[in-house]
C-alpha positions in Angstrom: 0.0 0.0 0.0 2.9 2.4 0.9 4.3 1.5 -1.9 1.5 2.7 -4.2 0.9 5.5 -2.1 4.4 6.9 -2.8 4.1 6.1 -6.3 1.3 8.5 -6.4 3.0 11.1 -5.1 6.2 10.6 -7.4 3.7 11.3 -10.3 1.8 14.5 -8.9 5.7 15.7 -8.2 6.3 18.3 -10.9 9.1 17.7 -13.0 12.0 20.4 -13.6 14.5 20.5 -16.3 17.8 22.4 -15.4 19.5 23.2 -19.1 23.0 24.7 -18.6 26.7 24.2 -20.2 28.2 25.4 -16.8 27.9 22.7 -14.2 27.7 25.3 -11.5 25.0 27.1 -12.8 22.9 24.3 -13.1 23.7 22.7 -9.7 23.1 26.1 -8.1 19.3 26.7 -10.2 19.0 22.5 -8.8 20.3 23.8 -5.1 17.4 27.1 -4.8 14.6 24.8 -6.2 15.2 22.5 -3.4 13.2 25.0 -1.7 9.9 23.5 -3.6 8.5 20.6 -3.7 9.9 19.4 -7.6 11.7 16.7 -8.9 14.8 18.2 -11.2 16.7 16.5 -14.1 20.0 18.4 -15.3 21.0 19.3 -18.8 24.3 20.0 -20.0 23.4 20.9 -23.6 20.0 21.9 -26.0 20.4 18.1 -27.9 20.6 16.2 -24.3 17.6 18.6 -23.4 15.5 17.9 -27.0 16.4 13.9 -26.1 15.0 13.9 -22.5 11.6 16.1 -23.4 11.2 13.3 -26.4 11.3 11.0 -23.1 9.8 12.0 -20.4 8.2 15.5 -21.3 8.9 17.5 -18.3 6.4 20.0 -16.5 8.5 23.1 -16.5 12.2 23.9 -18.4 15.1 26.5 -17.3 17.0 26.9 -20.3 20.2 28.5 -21.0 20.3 31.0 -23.8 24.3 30.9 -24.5 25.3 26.6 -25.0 27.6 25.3 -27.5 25.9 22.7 -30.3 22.6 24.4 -30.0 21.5 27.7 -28.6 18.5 28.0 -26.2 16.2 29.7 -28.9 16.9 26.7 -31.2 16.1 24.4 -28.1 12.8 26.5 -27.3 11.6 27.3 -30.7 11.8 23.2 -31.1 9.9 22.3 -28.0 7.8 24.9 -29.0 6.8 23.9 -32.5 6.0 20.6 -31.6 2.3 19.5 -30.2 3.1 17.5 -28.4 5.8 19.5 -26.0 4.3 22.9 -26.8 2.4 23.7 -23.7 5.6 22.8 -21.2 6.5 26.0 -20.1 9.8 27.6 -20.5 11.7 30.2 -18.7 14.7 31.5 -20.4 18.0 32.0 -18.1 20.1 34.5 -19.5 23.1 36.8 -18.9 21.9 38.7 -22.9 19.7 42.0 -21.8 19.4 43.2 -24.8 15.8 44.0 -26.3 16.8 42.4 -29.4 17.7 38.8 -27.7 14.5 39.5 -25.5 12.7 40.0 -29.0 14.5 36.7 -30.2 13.4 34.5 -27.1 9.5 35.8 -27.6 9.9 34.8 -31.2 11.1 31.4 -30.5 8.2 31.0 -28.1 9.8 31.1 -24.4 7.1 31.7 -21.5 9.3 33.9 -19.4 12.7 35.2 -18.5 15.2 35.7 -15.4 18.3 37.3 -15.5 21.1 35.9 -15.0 23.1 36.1 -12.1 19.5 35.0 -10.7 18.0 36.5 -7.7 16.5 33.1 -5.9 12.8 34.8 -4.9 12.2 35.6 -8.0 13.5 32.1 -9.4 11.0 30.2 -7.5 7.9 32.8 -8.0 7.9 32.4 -11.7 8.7 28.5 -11.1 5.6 28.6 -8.8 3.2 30.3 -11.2 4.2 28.4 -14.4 4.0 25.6 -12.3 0.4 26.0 -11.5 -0.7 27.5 -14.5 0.6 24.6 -16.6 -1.2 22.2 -13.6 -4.6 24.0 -14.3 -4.0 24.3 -18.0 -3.7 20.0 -18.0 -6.4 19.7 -15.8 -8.8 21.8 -18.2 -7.6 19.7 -21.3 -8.4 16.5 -18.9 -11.6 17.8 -18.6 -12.7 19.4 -22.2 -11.2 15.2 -23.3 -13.8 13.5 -20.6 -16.6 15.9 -22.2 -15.8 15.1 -25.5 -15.8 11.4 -24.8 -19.1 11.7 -23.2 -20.5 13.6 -25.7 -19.4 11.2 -28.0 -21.1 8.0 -26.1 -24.1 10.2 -26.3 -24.6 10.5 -29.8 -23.6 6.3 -30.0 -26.7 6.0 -27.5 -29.2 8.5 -28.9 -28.8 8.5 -32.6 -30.7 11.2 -33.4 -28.5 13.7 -31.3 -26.5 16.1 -33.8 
């Protein structure tokens, strides 16, 4: 029973992936979401990032903007442009401030942005509200599916329902 129980819980966990070339960045984004309750998977690069969202789609991405092999925007506007992946959120972490890079992330679909070096508070507010919105946008799509279905058993019953 325990063992189902925690099983459970595993899968309501939300599930964070930590994107960045520099091992101390991405150990110290890992260290301040400690501070919520989140299960994290690092990244060291945007093609080990594309290969573990082809896996196991996680609930929320921090991406680095700057990585060699593939640059954050390519890694985002990829995500992004496919169905199946394009509602996990994304917040960009970047040391570019520039409006034109801004401009760039927006185009290649990011959710948000922090700056890097991040401030911790405001690293785990924006986690927290993409978080939930991205919990209530899946439980709405769980629900407009169940209606469908059921409108869909109706019409099998009752043929003459349009």
């Amino acid at each position: 029973m325990n063992d189902a129980k925690s099983k459970t819980e595993r899968e309501k966990t939300p599930v964070i992936l930590v994107v960045d070339d520099n091992q101390q960045n991405c150990e110290l984004l890992q260290a301040y979401l400690e501070d919520i309750v989140c299960r994290t998977i690092p990244a060291s690069d945007g093609l080990e990032a594309l290969k573990i969202v082809a896996e196991t789609p996680p609930d929320l991405i921090l991406l680095d903007v700057m990585m060699p092999k593939m640059s954050g925007f390519e890694v985002c506007r990829r995500i992004k442009n496919d169905p199946k992946n394009s509602g996990i959120p994304i917040i960009m972490v970047t040391a570019l401030n520039e409006f034109g890079d801004i401009e760039r992330g927006i185009d290649s679909g990011t959710d948000d942005f922090l700056s890097k070096p991040v401030n911790k508070l405001e690293l785990l507010t924006r986690v927290k509200t993409l978080l939930k919105l991205k919990h209530l946008t899946d439980k709405l799509e769980r629900t407009l599916a169940y209606l469908r279905e059921i409108e869909e058993l109706g019409r099998i019953n009752d043929p003459e329902i349009e």
